[in-house]
mmCIF file of the C-alpha atoms, coordinates in Angstrom:
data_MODEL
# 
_entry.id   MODEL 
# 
loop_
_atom_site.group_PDB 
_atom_site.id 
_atom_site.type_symbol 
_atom_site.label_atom_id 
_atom_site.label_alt_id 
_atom_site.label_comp_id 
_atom_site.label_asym_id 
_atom_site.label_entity_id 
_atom_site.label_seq_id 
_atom_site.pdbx_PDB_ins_code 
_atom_site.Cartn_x 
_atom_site.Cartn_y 
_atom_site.Cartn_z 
_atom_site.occupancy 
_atom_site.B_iso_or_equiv 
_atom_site.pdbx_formal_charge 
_atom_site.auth_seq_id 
_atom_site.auth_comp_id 
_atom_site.auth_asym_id 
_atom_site.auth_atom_id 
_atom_site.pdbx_PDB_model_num 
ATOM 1   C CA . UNK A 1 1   ? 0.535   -3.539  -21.090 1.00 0.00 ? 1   UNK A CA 1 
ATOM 2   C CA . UNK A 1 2   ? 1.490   0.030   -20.679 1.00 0.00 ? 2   UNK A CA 1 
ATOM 3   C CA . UNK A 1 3   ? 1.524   0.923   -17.108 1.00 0.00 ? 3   UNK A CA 1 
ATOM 4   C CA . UNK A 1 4   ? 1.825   4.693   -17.428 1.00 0.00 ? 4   UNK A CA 1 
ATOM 5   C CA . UNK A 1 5   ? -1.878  5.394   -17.587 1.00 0.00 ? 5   UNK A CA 1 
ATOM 6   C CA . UNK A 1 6   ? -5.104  3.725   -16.798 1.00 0.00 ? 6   UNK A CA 1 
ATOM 7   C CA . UNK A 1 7   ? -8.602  4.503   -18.619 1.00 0.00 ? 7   UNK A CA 1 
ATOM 8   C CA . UNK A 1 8   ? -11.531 4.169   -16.747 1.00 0.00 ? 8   UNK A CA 1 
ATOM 9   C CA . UNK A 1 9   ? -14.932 4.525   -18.096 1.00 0.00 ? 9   UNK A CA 1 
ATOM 10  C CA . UNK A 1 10  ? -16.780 7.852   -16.679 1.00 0.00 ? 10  UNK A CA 1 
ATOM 11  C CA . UNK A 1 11  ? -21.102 8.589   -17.543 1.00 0.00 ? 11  UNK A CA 1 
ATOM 12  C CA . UNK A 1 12  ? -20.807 12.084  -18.375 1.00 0.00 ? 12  UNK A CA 1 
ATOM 13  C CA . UNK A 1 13  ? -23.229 14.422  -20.430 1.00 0.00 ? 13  UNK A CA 1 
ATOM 14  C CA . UNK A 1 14  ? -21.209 15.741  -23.491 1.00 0.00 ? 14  UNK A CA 1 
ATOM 15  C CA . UNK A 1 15  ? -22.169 18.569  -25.978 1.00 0.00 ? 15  UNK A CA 1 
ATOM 16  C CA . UNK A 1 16  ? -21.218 18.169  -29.414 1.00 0.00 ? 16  UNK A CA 1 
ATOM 17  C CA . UNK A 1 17  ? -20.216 21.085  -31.837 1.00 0.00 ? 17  UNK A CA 1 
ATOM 18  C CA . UNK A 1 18  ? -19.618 21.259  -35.197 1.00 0.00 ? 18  UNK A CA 1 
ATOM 19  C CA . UNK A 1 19  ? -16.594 23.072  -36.741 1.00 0.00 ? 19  UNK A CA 1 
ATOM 20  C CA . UNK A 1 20  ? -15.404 24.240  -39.635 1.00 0.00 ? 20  UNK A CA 1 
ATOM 21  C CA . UNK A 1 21  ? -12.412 25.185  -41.313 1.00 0.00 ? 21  UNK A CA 1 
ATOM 22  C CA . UNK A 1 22  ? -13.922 28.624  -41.806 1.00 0.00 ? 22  UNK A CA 1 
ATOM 23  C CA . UNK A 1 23  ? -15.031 29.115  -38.323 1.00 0.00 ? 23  UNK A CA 1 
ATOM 24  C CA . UNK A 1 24  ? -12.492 32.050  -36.811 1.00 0.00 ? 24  UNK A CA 1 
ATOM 25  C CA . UNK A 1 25  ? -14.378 32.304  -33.241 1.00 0.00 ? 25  UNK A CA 1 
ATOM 26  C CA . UNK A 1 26  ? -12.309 29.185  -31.735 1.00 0.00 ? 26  UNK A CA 1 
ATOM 27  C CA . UNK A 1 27  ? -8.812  29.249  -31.357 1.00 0.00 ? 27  UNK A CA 1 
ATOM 28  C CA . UNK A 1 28  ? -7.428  26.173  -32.867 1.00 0.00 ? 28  UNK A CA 1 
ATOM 29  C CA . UNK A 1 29  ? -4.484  25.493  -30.539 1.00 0.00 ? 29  UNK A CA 1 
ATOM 30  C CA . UNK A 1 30  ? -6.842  24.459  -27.765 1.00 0.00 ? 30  UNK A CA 1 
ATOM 31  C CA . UNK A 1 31  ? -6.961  21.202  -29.417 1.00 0.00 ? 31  UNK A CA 1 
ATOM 32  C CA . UNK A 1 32  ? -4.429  18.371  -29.300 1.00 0.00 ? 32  UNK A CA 1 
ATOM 33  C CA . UNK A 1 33  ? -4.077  14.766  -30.784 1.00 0.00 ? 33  UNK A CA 1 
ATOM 34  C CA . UNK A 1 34  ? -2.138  12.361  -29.442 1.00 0.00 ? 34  UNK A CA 1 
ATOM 35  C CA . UNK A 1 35  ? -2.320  8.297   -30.197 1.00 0.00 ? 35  UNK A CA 1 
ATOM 36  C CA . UNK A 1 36  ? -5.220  9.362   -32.215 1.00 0.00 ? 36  UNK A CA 1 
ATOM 37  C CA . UNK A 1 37  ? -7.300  10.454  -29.388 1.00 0.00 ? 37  UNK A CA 1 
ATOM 38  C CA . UNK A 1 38  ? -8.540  14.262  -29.197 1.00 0.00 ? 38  UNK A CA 1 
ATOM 39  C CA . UNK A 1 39  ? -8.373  16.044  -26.386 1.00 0.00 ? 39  UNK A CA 1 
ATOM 40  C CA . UNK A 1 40  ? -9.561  19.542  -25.366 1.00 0.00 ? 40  UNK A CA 1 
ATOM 41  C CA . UNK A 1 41  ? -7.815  21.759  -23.348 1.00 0.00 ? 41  UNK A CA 1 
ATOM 42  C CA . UNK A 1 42  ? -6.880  25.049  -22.082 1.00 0.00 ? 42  UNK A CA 1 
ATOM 43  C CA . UNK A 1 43  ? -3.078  24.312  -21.901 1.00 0.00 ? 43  UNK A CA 1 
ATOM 44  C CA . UNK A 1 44  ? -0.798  24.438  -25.613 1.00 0.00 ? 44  UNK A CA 1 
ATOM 45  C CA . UNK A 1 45  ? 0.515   21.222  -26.392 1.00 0.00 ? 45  UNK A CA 1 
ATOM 46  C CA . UNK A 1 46  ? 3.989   20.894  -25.705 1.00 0.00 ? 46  UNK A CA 1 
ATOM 47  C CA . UNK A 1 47  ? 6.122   20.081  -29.490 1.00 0.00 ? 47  UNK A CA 1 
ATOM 48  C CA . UNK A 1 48  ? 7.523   16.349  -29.383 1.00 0.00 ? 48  UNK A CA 1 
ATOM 49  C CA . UNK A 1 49  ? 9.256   15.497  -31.828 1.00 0.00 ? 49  UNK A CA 1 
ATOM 50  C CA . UNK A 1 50  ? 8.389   11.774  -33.012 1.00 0.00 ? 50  UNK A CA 1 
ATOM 51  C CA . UNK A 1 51  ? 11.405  9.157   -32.944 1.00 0.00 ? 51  UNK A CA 1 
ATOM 52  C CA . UNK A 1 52  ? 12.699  8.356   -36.357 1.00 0.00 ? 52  UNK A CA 1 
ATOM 53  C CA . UNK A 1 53  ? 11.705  4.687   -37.352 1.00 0.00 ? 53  UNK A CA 1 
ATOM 54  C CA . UNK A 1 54  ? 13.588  2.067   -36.944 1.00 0.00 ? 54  UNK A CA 1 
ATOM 55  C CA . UNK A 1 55  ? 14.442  0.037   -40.213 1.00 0.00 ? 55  UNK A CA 1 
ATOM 56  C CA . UNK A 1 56  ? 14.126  -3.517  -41.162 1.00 0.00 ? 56  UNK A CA 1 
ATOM 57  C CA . UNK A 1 57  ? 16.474  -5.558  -43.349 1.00 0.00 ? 57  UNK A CA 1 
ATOM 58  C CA . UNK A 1 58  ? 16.302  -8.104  -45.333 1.00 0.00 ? 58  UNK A CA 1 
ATOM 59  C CA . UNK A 1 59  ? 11.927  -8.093  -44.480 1.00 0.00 ? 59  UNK A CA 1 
ATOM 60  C CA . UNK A 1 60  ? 10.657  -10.547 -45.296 1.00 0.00 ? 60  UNK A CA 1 
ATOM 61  C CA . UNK A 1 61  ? 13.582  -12.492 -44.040 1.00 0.00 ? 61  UNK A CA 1 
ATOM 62  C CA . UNK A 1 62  ? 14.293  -15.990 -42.917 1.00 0.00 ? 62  UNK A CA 1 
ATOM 63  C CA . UNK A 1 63  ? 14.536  -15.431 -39.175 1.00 0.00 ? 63  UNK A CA 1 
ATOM 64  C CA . UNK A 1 64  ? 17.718  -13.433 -39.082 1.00 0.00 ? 64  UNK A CA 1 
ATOM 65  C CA . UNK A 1 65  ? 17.459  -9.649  -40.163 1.00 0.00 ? 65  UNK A CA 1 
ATOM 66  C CA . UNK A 1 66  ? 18.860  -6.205  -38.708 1.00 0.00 ? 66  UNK A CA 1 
ATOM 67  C CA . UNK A 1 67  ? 16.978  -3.013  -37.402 1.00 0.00 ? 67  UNK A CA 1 
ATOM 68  C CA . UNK A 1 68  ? 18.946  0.223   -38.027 1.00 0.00 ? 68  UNK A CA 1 
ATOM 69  C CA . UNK A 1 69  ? 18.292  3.044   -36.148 1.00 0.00 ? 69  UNK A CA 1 
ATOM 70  C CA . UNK A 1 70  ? 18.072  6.445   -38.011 1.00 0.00 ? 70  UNK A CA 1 
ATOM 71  C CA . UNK A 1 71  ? 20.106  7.891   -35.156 1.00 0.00 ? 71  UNK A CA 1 
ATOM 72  C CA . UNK A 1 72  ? 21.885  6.658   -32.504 1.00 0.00 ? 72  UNK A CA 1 
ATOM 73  C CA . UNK A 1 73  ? 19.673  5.965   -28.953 1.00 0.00 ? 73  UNK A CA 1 
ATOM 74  C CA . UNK A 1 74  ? 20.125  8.832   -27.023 1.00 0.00 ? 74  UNK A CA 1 
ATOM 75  C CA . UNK A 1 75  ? 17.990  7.040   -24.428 1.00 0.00 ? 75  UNK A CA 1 
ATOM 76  C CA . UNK A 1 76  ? 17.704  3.372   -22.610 1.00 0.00 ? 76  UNK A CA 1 
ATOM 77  C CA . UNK A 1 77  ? 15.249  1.527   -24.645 1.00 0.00 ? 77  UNK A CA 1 
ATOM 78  C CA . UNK A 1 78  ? 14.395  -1.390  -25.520 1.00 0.00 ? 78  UNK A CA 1 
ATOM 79  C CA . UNK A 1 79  ? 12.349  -3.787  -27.896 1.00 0.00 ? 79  UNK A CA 1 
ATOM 80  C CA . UNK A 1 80  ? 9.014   -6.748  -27.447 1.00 0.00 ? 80  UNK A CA 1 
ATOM 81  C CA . UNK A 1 81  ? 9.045   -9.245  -30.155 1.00 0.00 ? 81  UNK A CA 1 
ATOM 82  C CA . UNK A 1 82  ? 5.098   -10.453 -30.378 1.00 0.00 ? 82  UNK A CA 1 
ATOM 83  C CA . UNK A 1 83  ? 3.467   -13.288 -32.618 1.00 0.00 ? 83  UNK A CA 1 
ATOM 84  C CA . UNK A 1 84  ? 0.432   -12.497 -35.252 1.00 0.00 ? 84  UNK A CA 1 
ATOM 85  C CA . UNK A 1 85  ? -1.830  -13.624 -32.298 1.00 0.00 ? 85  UNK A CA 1 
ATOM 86  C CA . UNK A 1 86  ? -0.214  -10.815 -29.858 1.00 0.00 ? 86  UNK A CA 1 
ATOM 87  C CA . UNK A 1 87  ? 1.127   -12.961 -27.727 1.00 0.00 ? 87  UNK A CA 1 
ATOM 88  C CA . UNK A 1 88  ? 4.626   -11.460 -26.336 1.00 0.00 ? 88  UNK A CA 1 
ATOM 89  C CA . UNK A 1 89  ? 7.825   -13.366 -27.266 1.00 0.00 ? 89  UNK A CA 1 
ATOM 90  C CA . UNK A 1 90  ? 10.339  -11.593 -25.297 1.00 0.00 ? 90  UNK A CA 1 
ATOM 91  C CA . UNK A 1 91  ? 12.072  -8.659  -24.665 1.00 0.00 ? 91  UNK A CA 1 
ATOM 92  C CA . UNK A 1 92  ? 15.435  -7.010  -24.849 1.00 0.00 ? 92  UNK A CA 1 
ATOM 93  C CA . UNK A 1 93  ? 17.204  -3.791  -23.272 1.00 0.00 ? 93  UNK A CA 1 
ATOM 94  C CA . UNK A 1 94  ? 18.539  -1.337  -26.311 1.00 0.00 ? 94  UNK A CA 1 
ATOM 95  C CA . UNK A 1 95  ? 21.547  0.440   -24.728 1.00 0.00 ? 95  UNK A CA 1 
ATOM 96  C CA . UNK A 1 96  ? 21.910  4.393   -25.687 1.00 0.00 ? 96  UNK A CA 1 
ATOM 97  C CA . UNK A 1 97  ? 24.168  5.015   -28.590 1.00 0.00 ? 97  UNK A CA 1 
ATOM 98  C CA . UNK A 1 98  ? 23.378  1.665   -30.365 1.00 0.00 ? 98  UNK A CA 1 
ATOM 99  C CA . UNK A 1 99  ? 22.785  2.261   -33.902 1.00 0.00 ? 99  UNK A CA 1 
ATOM 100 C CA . UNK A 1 100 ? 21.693  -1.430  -35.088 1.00 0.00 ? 100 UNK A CA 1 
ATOM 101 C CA . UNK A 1 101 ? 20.424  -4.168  -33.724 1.00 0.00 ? 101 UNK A CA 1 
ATOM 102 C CA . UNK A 1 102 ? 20.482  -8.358  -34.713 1.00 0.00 ? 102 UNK A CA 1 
ATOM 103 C CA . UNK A 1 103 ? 17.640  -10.070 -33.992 1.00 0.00 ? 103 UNK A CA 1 
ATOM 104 C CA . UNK A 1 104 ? 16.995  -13.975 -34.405 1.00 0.00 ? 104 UNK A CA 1 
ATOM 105 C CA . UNK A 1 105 ? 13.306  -15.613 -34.670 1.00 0.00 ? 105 UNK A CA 1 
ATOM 106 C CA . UNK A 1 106 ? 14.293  -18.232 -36.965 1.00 0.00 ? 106 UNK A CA 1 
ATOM 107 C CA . UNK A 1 107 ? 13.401  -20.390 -33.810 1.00 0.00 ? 107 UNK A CA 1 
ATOM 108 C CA . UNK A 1 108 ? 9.581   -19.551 -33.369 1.00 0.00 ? 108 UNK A CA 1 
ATOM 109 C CA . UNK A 1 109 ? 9.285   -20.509 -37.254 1.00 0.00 ? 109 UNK A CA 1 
ATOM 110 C CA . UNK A 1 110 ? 7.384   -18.776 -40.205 1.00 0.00 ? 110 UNK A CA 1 
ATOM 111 C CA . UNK A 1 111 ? 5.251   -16.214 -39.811 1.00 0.00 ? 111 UNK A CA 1 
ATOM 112 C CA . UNK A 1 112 ? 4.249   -12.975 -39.399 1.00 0.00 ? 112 UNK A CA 1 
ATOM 113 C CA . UNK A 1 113 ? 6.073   -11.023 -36.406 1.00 0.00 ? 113 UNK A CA 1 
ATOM 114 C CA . UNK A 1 114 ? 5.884   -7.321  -34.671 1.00 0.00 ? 114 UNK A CA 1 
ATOM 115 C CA . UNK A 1 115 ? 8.405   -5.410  -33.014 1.00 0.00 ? 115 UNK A CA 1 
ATOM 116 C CA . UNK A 1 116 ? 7.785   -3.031  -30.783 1.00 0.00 ? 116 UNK A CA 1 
ATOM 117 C CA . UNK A 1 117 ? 10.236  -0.428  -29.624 1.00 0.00 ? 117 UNK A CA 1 
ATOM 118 C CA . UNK A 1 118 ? 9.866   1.972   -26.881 1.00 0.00 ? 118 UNK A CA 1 
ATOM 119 C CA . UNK A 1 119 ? 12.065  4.905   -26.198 1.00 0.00 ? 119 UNK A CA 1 
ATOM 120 C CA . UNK A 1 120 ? 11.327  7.891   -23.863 1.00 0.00 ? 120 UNK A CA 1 
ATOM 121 C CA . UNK A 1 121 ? 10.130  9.958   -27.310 1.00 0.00 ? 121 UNK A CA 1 
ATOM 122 C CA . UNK A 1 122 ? 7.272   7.037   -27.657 1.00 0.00 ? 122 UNK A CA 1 
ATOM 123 C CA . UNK A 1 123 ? 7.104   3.715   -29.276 1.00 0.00 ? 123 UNK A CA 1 
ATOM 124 C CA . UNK A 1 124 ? 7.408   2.534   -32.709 1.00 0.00 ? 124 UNK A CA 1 
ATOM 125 C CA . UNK A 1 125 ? 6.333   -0.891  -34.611 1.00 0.00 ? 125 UNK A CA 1 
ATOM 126 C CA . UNK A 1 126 ? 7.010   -2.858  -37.308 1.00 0.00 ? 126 UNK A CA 1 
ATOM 127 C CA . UNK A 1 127 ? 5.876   -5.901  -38.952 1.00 0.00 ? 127 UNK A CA 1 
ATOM 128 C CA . UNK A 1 128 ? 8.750   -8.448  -39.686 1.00 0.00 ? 128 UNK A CA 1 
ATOM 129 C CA . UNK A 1 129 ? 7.908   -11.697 -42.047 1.00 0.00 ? 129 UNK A CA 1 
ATOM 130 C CA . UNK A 1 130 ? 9.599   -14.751 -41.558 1.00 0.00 ? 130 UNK A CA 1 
ATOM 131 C CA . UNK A 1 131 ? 9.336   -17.144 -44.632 1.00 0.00 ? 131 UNK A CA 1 
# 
């Protein structure tokens, strides 16, 4: 659970408006994604660059594989192993300037695993498969 924000339902009366890609009257920077969500606002967006993601190898693997990080950590991170049902594992602390990272799941057996890492730039996942 992600602590940072909280969503709370709201009744409100909202006006929909269709746009399109010729339309010149509305200036297009007024509008922002982020996590797939829109959002309209007054304010430009402020450029983030997205995290390079993490890679996984051997996957599929038989418990034992490696992440490699594109770049070093410039940041304290760190990483949540969950199982197929969600369910959280555990987690560990990434230190800044690591580069790779071991992992072990050969002791929660086969299956199908995801890793979640979150740094200040965001999070990242990937699916690991244990055979």
């Amino acid at each position: 659970m992600d602590s940072s924000f909280t969503l709370s339902a709201e009744d409100v009366l909202t006006t929909v408006t269709q746009v399109f890609v010729n339309d010149s009257i509305l200036d297009p920077s007024i509008f922002t994604t982020y996590d797939g969500c829109t959002f309209t606002t007054g304010i430009p967006s402020m450029v983030r660059h997205a995290p390079s993601k993490p890679r996984v190898r051997p996957n599929p693997n038989t418990g034992r594989f490696t992440v490699e990080f594109q770049d070093p950590l410039m940041a304290e991170s760190y990483y949540s192993v969950y199982d197929a049902m969600g369910k959280l594992l555990y987690q560990r602390p990434l230190p800044s300037g690591k580069e790779t990272e071991e992992i072990d799941l050969s002791r929660f057996g086969k299956g199908t695993y995801v890793i979640k890492f979150t740094h200040p730039e965001g999070t990242s996942f990937e699916r690991v498969v244990v055979e």
